[in-house]
C-alpha positions as CSV (number, residue, x, y, z in Angstrom):
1,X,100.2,10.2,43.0
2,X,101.8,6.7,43.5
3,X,104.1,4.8,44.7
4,X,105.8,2.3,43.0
5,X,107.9,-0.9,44.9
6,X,110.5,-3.6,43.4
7,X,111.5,-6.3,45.0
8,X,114.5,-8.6,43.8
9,X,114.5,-7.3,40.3
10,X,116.9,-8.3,38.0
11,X,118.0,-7.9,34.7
12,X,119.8,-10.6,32.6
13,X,120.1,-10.9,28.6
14,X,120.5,-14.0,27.0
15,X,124.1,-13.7,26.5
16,X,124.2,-14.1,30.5
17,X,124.7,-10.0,30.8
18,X,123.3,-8.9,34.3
19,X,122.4,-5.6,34.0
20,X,120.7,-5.2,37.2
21,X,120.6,-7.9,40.3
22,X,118.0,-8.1,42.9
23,X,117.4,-4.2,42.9
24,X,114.5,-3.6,46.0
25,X,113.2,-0.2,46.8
26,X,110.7,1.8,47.1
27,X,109.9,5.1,45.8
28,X,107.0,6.8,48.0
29,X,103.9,8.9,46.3
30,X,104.8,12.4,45.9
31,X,108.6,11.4,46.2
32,X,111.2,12.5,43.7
33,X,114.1,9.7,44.0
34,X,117.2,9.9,42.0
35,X,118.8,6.6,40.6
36,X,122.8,7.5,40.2
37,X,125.8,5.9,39.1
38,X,128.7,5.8,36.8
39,X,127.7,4.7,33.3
40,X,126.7,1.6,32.6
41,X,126.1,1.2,36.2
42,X,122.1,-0.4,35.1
43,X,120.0,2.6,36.1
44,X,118.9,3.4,32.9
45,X,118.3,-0.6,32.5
46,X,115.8,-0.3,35.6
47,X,114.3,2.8,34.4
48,X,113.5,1.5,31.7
49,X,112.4,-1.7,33.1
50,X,109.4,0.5,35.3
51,X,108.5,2.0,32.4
52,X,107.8,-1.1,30.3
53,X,110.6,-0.6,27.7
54,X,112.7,-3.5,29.2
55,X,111.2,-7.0,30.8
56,X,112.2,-8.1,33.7
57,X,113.8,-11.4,34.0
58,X,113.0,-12.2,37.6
59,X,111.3,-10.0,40.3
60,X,107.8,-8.5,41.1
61,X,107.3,-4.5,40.2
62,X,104.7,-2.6,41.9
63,X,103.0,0.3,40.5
64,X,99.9,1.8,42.5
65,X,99.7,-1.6,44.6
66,X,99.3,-3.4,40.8
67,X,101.8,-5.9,39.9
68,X,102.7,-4.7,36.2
69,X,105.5,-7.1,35.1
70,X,103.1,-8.0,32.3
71,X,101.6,-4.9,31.6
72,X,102.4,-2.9,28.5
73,X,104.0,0.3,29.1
74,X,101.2,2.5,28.0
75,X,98.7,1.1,30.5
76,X,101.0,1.9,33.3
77,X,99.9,5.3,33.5
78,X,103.9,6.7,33.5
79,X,104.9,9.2,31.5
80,X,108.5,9.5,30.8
81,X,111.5,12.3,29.3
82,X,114.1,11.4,27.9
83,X,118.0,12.9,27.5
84,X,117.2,14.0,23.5
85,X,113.8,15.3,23.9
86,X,112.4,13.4,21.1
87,X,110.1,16.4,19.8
88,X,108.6,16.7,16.5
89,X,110.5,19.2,14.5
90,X,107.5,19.5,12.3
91,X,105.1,20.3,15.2
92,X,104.5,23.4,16.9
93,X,104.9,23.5,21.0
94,X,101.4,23.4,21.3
95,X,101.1,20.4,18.8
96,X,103.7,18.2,20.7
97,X,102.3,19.4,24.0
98,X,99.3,18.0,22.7
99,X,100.1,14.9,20.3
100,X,100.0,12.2,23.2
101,X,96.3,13.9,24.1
102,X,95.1,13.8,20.6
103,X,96.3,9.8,20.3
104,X,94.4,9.4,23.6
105,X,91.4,10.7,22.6
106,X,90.7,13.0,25.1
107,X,87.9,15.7,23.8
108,X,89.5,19.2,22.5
109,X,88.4,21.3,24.9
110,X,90.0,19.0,27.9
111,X,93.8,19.0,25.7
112,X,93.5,23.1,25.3
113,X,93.2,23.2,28.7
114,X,95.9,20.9,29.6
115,X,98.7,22.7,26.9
116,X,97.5,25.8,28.8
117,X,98.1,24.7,32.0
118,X,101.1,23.3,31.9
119,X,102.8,25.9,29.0
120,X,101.5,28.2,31.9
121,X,103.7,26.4,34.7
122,X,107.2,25.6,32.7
123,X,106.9,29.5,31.2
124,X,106.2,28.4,27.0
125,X,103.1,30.7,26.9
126,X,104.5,33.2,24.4
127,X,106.2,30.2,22.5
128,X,103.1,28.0,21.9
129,X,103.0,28.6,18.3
130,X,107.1,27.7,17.5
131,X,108.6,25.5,16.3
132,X,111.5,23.3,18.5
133,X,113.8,24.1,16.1
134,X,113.3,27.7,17.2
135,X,114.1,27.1,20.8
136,X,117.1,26.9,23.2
137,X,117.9,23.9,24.7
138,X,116.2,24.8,28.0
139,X,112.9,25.6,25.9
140,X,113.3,22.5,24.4
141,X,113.5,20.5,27.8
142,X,110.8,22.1,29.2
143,X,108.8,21.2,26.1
144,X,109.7,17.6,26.9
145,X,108.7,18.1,30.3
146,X,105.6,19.7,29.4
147,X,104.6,16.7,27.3
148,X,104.8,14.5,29.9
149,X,102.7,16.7,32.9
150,X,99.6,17.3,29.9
151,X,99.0,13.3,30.8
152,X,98.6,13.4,34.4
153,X,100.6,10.4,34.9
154,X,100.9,8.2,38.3
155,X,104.9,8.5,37.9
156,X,107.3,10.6,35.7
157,X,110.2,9.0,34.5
158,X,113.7,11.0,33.6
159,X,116.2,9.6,32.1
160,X,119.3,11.7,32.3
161,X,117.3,14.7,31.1
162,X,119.8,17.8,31.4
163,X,122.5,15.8,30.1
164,X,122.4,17.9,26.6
165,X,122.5,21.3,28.2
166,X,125.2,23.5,28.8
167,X,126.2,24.4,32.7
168,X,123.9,27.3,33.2
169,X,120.9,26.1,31.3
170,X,121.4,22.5,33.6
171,X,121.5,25.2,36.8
172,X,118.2,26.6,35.9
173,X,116.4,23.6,34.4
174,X,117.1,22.0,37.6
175,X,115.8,24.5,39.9
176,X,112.3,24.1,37.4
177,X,112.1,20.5,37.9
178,X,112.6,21.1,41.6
179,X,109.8,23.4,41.8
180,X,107.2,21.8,39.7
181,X,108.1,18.6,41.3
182,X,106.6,20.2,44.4
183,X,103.8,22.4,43.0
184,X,102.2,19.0,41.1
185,X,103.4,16.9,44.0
186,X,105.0,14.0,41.4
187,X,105.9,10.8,41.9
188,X,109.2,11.3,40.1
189,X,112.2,9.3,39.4
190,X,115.4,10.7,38.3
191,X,118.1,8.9,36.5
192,X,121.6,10.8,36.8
193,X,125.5,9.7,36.3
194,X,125.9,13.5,37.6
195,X,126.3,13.5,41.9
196,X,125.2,17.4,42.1
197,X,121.7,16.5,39.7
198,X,120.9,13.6,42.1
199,X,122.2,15.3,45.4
200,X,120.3,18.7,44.6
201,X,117.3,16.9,43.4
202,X,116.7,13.5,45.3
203,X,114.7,13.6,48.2
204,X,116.5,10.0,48.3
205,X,118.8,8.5,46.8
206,X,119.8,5.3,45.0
207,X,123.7,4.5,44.3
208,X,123.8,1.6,41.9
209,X,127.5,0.3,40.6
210,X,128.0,-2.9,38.4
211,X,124.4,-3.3,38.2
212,X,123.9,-3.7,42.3
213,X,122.6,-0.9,44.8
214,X,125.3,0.3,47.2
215,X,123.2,2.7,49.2
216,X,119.4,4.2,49.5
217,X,119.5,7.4,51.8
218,X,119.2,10.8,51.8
219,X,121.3,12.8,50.2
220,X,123.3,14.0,53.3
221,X,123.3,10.8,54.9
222,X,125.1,9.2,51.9
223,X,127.7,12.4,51.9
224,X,128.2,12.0,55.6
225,X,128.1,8.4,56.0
226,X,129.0,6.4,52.8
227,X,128.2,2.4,53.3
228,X,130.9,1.6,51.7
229,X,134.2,2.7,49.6
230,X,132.4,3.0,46.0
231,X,129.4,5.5,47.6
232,X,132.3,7.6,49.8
233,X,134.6,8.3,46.7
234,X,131.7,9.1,44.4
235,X,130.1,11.7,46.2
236,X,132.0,14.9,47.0
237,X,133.6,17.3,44.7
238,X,136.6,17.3,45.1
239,X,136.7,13.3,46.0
240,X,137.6,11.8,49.3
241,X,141.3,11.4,50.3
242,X,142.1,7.8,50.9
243,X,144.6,6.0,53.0
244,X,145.4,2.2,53.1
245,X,147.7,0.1,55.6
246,X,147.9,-1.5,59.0
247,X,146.5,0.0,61.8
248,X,148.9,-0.5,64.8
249,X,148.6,-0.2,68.4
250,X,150.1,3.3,68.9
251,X,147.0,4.8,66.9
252,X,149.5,4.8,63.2
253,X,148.5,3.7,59.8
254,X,151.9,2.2,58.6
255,X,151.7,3.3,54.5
256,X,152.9,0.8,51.5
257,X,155.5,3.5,50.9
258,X,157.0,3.2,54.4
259,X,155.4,6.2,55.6
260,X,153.5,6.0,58.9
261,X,150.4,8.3,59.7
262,X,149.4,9.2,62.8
263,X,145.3,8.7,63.0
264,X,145.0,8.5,66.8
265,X,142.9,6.5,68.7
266,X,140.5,5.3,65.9
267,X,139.1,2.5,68.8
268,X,138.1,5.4,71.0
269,X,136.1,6.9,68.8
270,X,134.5,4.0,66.7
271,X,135.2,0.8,68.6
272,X,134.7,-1.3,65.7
273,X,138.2,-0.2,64.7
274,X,140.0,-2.3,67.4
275,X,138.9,-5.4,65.1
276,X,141.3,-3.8,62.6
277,X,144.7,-3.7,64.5
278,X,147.8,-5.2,62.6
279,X,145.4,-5.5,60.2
280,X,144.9,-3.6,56.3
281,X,142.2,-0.9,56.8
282,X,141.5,1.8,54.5
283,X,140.8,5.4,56.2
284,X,139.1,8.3,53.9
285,X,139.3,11.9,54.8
286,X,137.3,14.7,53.4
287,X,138.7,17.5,51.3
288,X,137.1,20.1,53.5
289,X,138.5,17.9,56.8
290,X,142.1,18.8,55.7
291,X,143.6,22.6,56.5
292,X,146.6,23.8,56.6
293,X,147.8,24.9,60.0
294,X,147.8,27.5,62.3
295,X,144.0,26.9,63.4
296,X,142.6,28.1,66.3
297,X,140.4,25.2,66.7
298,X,143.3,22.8,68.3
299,X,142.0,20.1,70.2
300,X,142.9,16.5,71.8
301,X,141.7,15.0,68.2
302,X,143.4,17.3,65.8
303,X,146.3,15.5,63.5
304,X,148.8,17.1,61.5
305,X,150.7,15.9,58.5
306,X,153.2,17.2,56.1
307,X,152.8,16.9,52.3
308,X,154.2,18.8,49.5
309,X,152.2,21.7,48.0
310,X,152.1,20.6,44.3
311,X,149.5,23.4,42.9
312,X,146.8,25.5,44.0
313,X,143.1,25.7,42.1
314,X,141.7,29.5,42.9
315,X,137.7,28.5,42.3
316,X,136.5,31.9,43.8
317,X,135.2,31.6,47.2
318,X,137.6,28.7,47.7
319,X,141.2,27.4,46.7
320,X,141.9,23.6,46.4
321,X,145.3,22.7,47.3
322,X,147.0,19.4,45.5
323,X,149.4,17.9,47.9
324,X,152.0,14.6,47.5
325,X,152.2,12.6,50.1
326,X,154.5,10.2,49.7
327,X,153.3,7.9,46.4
328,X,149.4,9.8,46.6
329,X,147.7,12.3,45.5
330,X,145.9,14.6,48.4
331,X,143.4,17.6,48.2
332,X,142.7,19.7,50.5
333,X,139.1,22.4,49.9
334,X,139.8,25.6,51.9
335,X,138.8,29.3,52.0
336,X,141.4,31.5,50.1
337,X,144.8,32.1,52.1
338,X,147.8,33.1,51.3
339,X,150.4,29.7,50.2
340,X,154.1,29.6,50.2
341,X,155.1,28.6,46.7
342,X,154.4,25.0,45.0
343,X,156.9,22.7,46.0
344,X,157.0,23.9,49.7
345,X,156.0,21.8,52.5
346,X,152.9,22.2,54.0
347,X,152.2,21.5,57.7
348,X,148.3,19.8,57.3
349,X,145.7,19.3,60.1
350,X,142.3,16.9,60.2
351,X,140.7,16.0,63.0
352,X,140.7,12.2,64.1
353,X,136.6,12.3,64.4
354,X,136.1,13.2,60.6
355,X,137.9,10.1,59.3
356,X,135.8,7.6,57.3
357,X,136.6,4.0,57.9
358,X,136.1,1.1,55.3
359,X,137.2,-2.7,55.1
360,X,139.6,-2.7,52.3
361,X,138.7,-6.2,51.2
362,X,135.1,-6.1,51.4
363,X,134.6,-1.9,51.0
364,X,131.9,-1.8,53.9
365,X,131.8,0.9,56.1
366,X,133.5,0.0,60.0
367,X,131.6,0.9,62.5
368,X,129.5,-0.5,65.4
């Protein structure tokens, strides 16, 4: 498989549009990388830049060590699926599995072994001779996928590819892309708006917003270390809390609504923090960092607050509790428990080592 490299590209339309600025990455040979962001973020636009569909206004793009700025998407050896499928209604699986064989030119024998192969791996054996039409959604996918592994491309491009299913079906289909990513050992990349597709699929990760890339890491590393504001409050289900005042001497964040916060000594544990005292800092806090007390685990760094219990959201295995604090909105993720009523106050307890630190005016990440 191969890998493919940008450096510094950009997209901009004649109306003066950037789409995408100065994107540089690498996605490594064998590598499934997912590209996520909210819509209209540009990671479609730079999807479809690698595969051809777009140009790129300034930059150089990399595919197999071959520049291919210039190079017409069907002699760049991709292969891409795309959100709607785009079968032929009129075709059989085995036709569409075939069709991009047969254009090819590849001898009959060679495609017959192919839409074996792969209706062997994605499970469309017994369906060869249907029709899409016939097929659920999933089938359908997997069809769409199939299409694309019969080439034997350098890189597989998906472009928001579960997007049409229902929950389950986007459950399962996942777990099939996971696994034939590994058995065919794919160059893939992975365009999502969705944080559990990219975080359950990407071996990496790119966060892109307005067009610019926030963050390239692992999947945990972005969950436990966000670079910046944007990247901390879109990963994590429910999102990060957030706080924002003036961090005093006495280890408080003094509120907008008057109400002052005990954090503790933020300088202790990340020195970087003392930079930020009487000045506006912006602390974030974890739904599953915030418990209601009595907890057994008391220790020099554990906080307590009181907020009002607004409602509780039974999920199962866990409850998440909406709390007011003063003018915002909290959440707190915890095992199931037993709650006084909604309206009561609820003692609260984080621990000063799980806060998240940001600049408010700039968004980065404090720490150093």
């Amino acid at each position: 498989m191969a890998e493919v490299r940008l450096e510094s590209v950009s997209k901009i339309y004649d109306n003066g549009h950037v789409a995408v600025r100065d994107a540089t990455f690498d996605v490594r040979s064998s590598e499934l990388l997912a590209l996520v962001g909210p819509s209209g973020c540009g990671k479609s636009t730079l999807l479809r830049m690698i595969a051809g569909l777009e140009s790129i206004s300034r930059g150089t793009l990399t595919i197999d060590g071959r520049v291919v700025n210039e190079v017409p998407p069907k002699n760049r050896d991709i292969a891409m699926v795309f959100q709607n499928y785009a079968l032929y209604p009129h075709m059989s699986v085995a036709e569409n599995l075939a069709f991009g064989l047969k254009l090819r030119k590849l001898p009959r024998a060679d495609i017959e072994q192919r839409v074996k192969a792969a209706a062997a791996k994605l499970d469309l054996a017994a369906v060869l001779d249907h029709r899409p039409g016939t097929l659920s959604g999933g089938q359908r996918q997997r069809v769409a996928l199939g299409r694309a592994i019969v080439r034997d491309p350098k890189v597989f491009l998906l472009d928001e590819p579960l997007s049409n299913l229902d929950a389950k079906l986007r459950l399962t289909t996942r777990m099939e892309i996971a696994r034939l990513q590994r058995s065919l050992g794919a160059t893939m990349i992975y365009v999502t708006h969705d944080q559990i597709e990219a975080m359950t699929l990407g071996q990496r990760i790119v966060v892109l917003n307005g067009g610019v890339i926030q963050q390239i890491d692992t999947p945990m590393r972005l969950y436990e270390r966000p670079a910046n504001l944007f990247v901390a409050g879109f990963f994590g289900s429910p999102a990060m809390n957030f706080f924002q005042g003036t961090l005093t001497r006495d280890g408080m964040l003094q509120l907008d609504d008057g109400i002052r916060l005990r954090i503790g000594d933020l300088s202790r544990l990340n020195p970087a923090t003392s930079r930020y005292i009487d000045r506006e800092i912006a602390i974030g806090l974890r739904p599953e960092d915030l418990a209601p007390l009595p907890n057994d685990s008391e220790d020099e760094h554990t906080i307590t607050l009181a907020a009002r219990l607004e409602y509780v959201e039974p999920v199962g295995n866990e409850i998440f509790l909406n709390l007011r604090l003063g003018a915002r909105d909290l959440v707190a993720r915890t095992p199931p428990l037993s709650l006084p009523e909604p309206g009561s106050t609820l003692t609260m307890r984080f621990r000063a080592d799980k806060l998240h630190c940001f600049d408010p005016a700039s968004g980065a990440r404090i720490e150093g």
